[in-house]
N, C-alpha and C positions, 0 to 999 in steps of 0.2 A: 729164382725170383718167385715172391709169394703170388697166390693165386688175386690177392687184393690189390699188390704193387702193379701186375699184371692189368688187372681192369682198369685201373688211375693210370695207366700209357696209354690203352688204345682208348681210353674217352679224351684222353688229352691231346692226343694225336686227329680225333674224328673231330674234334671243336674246331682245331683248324685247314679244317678242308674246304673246298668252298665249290659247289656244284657251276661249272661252267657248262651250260648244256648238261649232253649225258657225260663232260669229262669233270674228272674231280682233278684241284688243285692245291697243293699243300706238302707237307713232309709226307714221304713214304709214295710219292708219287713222282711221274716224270716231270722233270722243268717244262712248265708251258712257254715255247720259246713263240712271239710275238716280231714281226716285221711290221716297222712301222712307218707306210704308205707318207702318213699327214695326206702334207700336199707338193711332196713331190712327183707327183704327177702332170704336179704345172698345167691344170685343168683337163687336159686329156685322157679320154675316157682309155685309147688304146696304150695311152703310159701306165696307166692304173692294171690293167687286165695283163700286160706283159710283165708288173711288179708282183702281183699275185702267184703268177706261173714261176716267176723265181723263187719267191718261198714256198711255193706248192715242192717246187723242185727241190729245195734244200731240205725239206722235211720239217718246214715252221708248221706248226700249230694251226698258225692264226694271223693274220696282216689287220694293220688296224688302222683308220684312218680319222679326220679333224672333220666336225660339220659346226658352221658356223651360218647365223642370221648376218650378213654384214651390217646391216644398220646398226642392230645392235652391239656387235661387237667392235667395233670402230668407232674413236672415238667422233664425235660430230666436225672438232675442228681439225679433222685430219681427212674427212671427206673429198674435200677440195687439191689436197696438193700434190700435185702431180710429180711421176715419178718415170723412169725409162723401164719399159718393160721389153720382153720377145716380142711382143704385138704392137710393140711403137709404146708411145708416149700416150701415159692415162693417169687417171687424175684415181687416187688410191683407194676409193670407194667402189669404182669400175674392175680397179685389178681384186678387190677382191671377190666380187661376184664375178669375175673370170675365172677363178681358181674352184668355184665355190661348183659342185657339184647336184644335182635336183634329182628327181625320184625319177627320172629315168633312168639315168647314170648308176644310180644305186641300186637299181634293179638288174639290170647288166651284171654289175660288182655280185649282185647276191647270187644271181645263177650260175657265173663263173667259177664264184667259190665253193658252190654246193658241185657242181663239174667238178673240181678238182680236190676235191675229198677237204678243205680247209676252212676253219672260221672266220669271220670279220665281223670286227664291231668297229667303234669309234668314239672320239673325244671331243663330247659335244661342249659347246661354249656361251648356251644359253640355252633358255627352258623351251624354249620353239624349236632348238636343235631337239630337244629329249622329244619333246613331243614328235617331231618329224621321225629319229630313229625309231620309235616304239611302232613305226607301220610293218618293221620285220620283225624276226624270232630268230634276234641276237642275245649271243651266249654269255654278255658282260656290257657293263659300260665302262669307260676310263673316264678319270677327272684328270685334266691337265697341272701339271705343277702351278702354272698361272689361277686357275681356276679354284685351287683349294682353300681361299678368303671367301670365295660365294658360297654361302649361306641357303641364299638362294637355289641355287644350281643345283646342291648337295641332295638339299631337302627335297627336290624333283626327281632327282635318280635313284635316293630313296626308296620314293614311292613306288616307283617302276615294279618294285620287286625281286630284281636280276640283280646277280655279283656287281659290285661296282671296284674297279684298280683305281686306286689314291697315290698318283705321285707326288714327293714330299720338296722336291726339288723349290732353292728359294724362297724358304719355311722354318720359321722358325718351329723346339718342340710347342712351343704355349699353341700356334695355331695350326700344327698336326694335331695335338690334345683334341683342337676346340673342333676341329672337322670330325676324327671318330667320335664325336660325341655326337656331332650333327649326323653322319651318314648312319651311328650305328656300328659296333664292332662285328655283330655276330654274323657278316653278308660281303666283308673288303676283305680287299688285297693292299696290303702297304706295301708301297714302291720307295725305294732308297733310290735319290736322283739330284744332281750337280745340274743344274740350266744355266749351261755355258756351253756356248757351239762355235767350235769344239770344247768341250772340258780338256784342262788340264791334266795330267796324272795325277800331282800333287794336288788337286782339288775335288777330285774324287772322294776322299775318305769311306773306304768302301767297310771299313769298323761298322759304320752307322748301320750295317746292314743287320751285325750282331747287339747293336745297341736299340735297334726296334726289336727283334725277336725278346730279347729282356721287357722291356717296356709295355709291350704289347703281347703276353704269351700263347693268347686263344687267337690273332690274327698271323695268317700265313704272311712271309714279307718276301719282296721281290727286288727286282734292279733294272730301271729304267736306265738306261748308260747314252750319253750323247758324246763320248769320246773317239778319239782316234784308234785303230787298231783292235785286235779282241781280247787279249791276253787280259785285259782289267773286266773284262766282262765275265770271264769265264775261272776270275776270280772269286766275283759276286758268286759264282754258283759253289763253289768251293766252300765258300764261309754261310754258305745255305740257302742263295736264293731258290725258292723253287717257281717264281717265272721271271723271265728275261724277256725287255724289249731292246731293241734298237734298231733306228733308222733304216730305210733300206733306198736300194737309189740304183736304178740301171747304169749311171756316170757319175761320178763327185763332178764332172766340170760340167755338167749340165748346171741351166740359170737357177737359183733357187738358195734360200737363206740356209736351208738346213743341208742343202747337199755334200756338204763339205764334212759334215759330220756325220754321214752316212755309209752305210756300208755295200759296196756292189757285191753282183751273184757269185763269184766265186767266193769270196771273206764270207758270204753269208753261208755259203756250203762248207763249208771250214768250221764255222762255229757253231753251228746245228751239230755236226760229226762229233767238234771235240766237247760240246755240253754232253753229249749222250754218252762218251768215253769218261767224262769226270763223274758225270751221275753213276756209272756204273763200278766205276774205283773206288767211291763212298764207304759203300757198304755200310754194316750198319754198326760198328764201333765195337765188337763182341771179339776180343782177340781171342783168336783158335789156331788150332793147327789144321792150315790144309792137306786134302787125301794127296795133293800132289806134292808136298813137303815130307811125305813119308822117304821116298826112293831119295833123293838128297841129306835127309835128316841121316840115313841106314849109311850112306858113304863116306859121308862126313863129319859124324857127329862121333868123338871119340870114347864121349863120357855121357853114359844115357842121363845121368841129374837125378834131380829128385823126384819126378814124376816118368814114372817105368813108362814105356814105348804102349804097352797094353793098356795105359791108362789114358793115355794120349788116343787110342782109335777109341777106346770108351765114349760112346753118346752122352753128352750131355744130362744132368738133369733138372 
């Protein structure tokens, strides 16, 4: 490889890396693997801090959680109707400022996770949410699949300055287009994501993961997965995601919309192990002969070919 071909990889390669904190995220790095809290937590601060301590444990990254303004994000005439919740019967404006967490809580969250060596940001759902997250020294922000028509929203997180993850989920390309143009390519993470709880298999189309890496070459692209099972997740990584979120949930039969499409602490100690066992079988596409295929090659190989054994330990040049 020329010394020119050489400099045009690793500038192509450093365009999309994407400073998370002091971690960098992108090709030639480790998948930033993400537990995502929301609001399975079902407002308790000590379901939140025990979901932490599972992906502290399985070796995530990062757990991420939803902040939302309820008035705002609710629509006005859904305020009013009442619904069955664990706490009884409340009218859906209530339940959602039951779920909804304040800067106490989040203070808590933030100490726990600097205890436990792990990140947390979250996926704010109006500009009073950004403003409210901006009181820490969080390493990203997420935009919700929901959320990637706001304009708004975008242009706020923006400005923040910090990495922001774009999942693409329930998008068409015309308004992914129109979003990395609003947020900006040179600062995201493109998320390939199916919003359906649970996704399908078949509705996965997990291609889309190598059809944004085309589309978009200087942005790193990830996989938001809301599926059953891991094996599809840890497919995304295969075909190149280098970060992975999904759900996480002490019980699938605990009360909650997303728990069913979540994954408990043993699946998620499974799939932290086996991302780190496929990122590490990657490699980096340069077919050689390894020093441990010598003693194999010498036993079984009857017919040296064309290229003599001495030229096979030969270094490279």
């Amino acid at each position: 490889m020329s010394s020119t071909t050489s400099t045009t990889s690793v500038s192509a390669i450093n365009s999309r890396l994407r400073a998370f904190g002091p971690r960098l995220v992108g090709p030639g790095q480790p998948v930033y693997v993400t537990g995502e809290i929301g609001i399975n937590h079902n407002g308790d601060l000590d379901n939140a801090l025990k979901l932490i301590d599972v992906a502290a444990d399985a070796g995530c990254d990062a757990v991420k959680f939803q902040k939302r303004t309820p008035e705002i994000c609710t629509p006005r005439d859904q305020w009013d109707i009442e619904r069955d919740t664990p706490w009884g019967r409340m009218t859906y404006i209530d339940y959602r400022h039951r779920v909804e967490f304040g800067e106490d809580e989040y203070r808590a969250i933030d100490a726990h996770c600097k205890e436990r060596g792990i990140d947390w940001f979250a996926s704010p759902w109006d500009t009073e949410a950004v403003a409210f997250l901006e009181k820490f020294d969080l390493p990203a922000h997420k935009v919700a699949s929901a959320s990637l028509t706001d304009d708004e929203l975008l242009r706020a997180l923006r400005a923040t300055g910090r990495a922001v993850i774009l999942s693409t989920g329930m998008s068409t390309p015309q308004q992914i287009r129109h979003a990395v143009e609003v947020l900006g390519s040179e600062n995201i993470v493109l998320c390939h994501a199916t919003s359906t709880y649970p996704a399908k298999a078949e509705e996965l189309n997990l291609r889309v993961v190598n059809t944004l890496q085309q589309e978009y070459p200087n942005v790193p692209i990830g996989y938001s997965g809301h599926e059953t099972g891991l094996q599809t997740t840890l497919a995304a990584v295969a075909l190149g995601a280098v970060f992975v979120e999904r759900h996480i949930t002490l019980d699938r039969a605990m009360w909650g919309s997303d728990q069913a499409a979540s994954v408990e602490p043993q699946g998620l100690a499974r799939l932290v192990r086996d991302i780190r066992t496929i990122e590490a079988s990657l490699g980096d596409g340069v077919k050689k002969v390894y020093e441990s295929e010598l003693g194999p090659m010498k036993k079984l190989r009857r017919v040296a070919g064309v290229v003599a054994e001495a030229e096979v330990r030969a270094p490279a040049v």
